[in-house]
C-alpha positions as CSV (number, residue, x, y, z in Angstrom):
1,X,0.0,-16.3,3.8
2,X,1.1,-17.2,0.3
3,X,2.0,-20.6,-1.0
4,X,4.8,-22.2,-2.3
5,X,6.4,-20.2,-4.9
6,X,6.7,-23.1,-7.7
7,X,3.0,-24.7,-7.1
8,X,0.5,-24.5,-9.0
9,X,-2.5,-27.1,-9.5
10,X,-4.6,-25.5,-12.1
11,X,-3.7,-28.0,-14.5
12,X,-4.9,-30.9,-12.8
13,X,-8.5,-31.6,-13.3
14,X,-9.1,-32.5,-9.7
15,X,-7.9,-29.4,-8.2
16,X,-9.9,-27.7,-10.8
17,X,-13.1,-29.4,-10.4
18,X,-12.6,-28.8,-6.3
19,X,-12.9,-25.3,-7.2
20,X,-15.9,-25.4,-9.2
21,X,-17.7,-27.4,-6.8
22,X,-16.6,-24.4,-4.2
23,X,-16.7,-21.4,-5.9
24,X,-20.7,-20.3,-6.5
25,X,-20.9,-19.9,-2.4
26,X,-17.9,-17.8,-2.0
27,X,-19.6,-15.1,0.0
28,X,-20.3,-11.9,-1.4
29,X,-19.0,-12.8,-5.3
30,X,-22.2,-12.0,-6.4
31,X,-21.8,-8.2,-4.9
32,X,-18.1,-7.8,-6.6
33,X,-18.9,-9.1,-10.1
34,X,-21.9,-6.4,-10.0
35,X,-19.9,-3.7,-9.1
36,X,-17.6,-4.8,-12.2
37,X,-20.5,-4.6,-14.7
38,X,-21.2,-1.1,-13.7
39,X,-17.9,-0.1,-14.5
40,X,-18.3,-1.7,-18.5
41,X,-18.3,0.4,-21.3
42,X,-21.9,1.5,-22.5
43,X,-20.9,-0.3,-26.1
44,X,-17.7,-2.0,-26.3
45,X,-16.4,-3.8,-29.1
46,X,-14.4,-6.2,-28.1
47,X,-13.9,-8.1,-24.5
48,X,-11.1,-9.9,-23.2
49,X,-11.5,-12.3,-20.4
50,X,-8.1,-13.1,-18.3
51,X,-8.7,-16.7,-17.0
52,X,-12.0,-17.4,-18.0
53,X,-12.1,-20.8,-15.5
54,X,-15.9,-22.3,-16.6
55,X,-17.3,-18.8,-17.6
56,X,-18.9,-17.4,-14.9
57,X,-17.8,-13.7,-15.0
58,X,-18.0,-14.3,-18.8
59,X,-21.2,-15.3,-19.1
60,X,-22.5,-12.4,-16.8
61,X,-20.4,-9.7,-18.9
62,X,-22.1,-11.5,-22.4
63,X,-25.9,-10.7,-21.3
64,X,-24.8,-7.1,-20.3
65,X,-22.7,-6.1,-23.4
66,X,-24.6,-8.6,-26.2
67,X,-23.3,-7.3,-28.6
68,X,-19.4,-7.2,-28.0
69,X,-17.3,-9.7,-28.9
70,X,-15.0,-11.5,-26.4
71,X,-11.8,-13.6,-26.0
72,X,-11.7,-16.1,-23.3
73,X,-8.1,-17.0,-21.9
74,X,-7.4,-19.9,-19.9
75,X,-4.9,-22.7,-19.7
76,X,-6.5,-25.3,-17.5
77,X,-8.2,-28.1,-19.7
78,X,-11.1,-28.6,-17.5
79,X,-11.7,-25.2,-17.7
80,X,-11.3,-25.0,-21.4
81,X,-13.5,-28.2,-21.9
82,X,-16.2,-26.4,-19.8
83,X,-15.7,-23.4,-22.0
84,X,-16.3,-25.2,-25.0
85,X,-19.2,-26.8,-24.4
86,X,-20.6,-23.6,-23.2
87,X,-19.4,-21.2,-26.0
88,X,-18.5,-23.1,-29.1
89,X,-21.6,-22.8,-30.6
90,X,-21.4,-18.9,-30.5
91,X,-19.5,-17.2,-32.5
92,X,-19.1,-14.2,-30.6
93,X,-16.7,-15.8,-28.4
94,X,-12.8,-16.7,-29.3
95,X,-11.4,-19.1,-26.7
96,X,-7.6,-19.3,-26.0
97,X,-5.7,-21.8,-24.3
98,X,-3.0,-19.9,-22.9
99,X,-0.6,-19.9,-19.5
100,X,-0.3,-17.0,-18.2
101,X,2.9,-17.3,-16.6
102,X,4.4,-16.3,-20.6
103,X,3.7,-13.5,-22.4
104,X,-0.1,-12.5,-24.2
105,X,-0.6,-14.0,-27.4
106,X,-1.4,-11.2,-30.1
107,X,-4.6,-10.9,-30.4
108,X,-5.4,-7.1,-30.9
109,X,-6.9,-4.5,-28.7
110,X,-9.7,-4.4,-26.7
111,X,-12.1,-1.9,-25.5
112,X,-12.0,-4.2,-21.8
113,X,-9.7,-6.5,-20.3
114,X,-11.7,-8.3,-17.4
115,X,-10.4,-10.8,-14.8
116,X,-12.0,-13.0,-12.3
117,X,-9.7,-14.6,-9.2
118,X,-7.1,-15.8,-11.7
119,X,-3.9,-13.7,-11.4
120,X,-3.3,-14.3,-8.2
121,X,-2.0,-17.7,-9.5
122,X,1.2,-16.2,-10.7
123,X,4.2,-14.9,-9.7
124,X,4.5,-11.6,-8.1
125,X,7.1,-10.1,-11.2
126,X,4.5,-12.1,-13.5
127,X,1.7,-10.2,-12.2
128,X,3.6,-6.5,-13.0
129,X,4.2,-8.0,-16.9
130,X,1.1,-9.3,-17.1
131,X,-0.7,-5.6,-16.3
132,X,1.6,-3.6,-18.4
133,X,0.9,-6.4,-21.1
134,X,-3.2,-5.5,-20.7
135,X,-2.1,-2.0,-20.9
136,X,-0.7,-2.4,-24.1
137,X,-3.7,-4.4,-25.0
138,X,-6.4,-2.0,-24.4
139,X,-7.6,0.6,-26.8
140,X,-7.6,4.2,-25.7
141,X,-10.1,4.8,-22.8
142,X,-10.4,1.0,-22.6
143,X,-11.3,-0.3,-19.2
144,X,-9.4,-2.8,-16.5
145,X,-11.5,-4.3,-14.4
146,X,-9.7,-7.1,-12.0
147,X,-12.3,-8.9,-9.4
148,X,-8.9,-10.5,-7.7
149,X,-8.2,-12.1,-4.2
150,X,-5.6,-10.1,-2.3
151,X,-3.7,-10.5,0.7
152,X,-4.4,-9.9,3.8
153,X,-1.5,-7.7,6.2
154,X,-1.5,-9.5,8.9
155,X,-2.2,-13.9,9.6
156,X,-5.3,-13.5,11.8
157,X,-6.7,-11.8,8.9
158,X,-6.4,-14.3,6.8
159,X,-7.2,-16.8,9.3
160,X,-10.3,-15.1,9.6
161,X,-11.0,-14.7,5.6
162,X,-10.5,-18.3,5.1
163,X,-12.4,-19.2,7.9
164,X,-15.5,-16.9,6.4
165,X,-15.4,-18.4,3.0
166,X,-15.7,-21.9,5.2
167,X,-12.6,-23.2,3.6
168,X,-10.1,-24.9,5.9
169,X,-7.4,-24.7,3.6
170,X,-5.0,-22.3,1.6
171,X,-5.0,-23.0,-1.7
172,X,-1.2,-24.2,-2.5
173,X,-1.1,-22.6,-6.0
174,X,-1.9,-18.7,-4.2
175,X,0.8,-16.3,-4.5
176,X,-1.4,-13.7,-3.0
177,X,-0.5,-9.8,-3.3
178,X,-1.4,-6.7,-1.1
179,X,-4.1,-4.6,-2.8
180,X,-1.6,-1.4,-2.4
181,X,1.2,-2.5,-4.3
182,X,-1.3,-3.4,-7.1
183,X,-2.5,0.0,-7.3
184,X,0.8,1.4,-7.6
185,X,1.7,-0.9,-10.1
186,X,-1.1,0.0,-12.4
187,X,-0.4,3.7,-11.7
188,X,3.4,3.1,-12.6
189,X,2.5,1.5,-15.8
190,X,0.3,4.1,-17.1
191,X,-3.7,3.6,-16.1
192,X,-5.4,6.5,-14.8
193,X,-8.9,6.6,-12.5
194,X,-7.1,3.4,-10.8
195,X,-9.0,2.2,-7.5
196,X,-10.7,-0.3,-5.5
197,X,-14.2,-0.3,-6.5
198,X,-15.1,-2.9,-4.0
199,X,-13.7,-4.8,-1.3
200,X,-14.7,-7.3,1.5
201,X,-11.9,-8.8,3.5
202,X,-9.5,-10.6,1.1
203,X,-11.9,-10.3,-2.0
204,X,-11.6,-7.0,-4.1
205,X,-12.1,-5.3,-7.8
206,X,-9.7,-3.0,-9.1
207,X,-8.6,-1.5,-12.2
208,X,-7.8,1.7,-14.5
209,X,-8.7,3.0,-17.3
210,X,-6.1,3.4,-20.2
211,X,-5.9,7.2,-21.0
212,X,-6.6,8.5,-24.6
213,X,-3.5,10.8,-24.1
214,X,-1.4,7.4,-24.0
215,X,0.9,6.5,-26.4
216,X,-0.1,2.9,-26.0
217,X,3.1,1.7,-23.8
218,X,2.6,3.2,-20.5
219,X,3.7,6.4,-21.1
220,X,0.3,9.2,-20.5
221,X,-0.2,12.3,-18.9
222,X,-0.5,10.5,-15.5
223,X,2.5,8.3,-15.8
């Protein structure tokens, strides 16, 4: 149910593009990336977004926390073009061209790290780093909020997903994940309240919250 461990498209501007054209009638988005602005901080200072693609999720996080700054991440340069032309001419917004497949760039803590069907492009040891890496980034109390396709555990289940979201193919550059060992991962690495706040079929948010009893590299109370 996963593709091929070394593809990945994102940086072609027609596999990009594809998804943009696709991804406003993914079914039931709209009721995930709700959920996800519930969870916000009542007045957070600063935002980052994990592959920011065109700026959907960012957008939507901007007119419910106006006055937080943000950092958007991504390394495809359609998405970054689109980016620009959205956000360039507001200064609350930093945007980073970065691949996430190396390490976070420095750039401070944050009161949220948010993420919007963008991880799943990595690899599976990539993913672990990449978590413990936001952990690191977050400020005390600061919130993970990951709206993320998972896998499914069995291939009629998938079959079925894909054949809800009326796509007939896979994406080749997935490297899809069971929810479960996600969980664990961000329990391992130190994040407290960690659950799924919202699921339907292969689509689901998760997250945790970095404890203020954290000594900022994954070792808390709950680890």
């Amino acid at each position: 149910m996963t593709a091929s461990r070394d593809v990945n498209l994102w940086s072609t501007a027609e596999h990009a593009l594809d998804y943009l054209r696709r991804a406003d009638s993914i079914p039931h988005r709209v009721e995930g990336e709700a959920t996800l602005l519930e969870l916000l901080p009542e007045s957070p200072r600063r935002i980052l977004d994990l592959g920011s693609g065109a700026g959907r999720l960012l957008a939507l996080v901007k007119a419910a926390r106006p006055n937080a700054q943000f950092v958007a991440l991504d390394f495809s340069a359609t998405m970054l073009e689109e980016l620009h032309r959205l956000f360039d001419a507001d200064p609350t917004v930093e945007i980073i061209g970065h691949d996430f497949d190396h390490p976070l760039p420095g750039m401070g803590k944050f009161d949220a790290v948010i993420s919007s069907f963008a991880i799943h492009h990595v690899h599976h040891e990539r993913k672990r780093a990449l978590y413990a890496e936001v952990f690191r980034a977050l400020n005390p109390g600061g919130l993970f909020a990951n709206l993320e396709h998972v896998d499914s555990p069995t291939r009629p289940l998938h079959a079925a997903f894909l054949k809800a979201i009326g796509w007939e193919d896979e994406d080749p550059s997935n490297k899809l994940l069971d929810l479960d060992t996600q969980l664990r991962w961000l329990r391992e690495i130190g994040f407290t309240d960690v659950d799924c706040h919202w699921k339907w079929r292969e689509l689901a948010l998760f997250g945790g919250v970095k404890s203020a009893s954290s000594d900022g590299n994954g070792h808390g109370a709950s680890a």
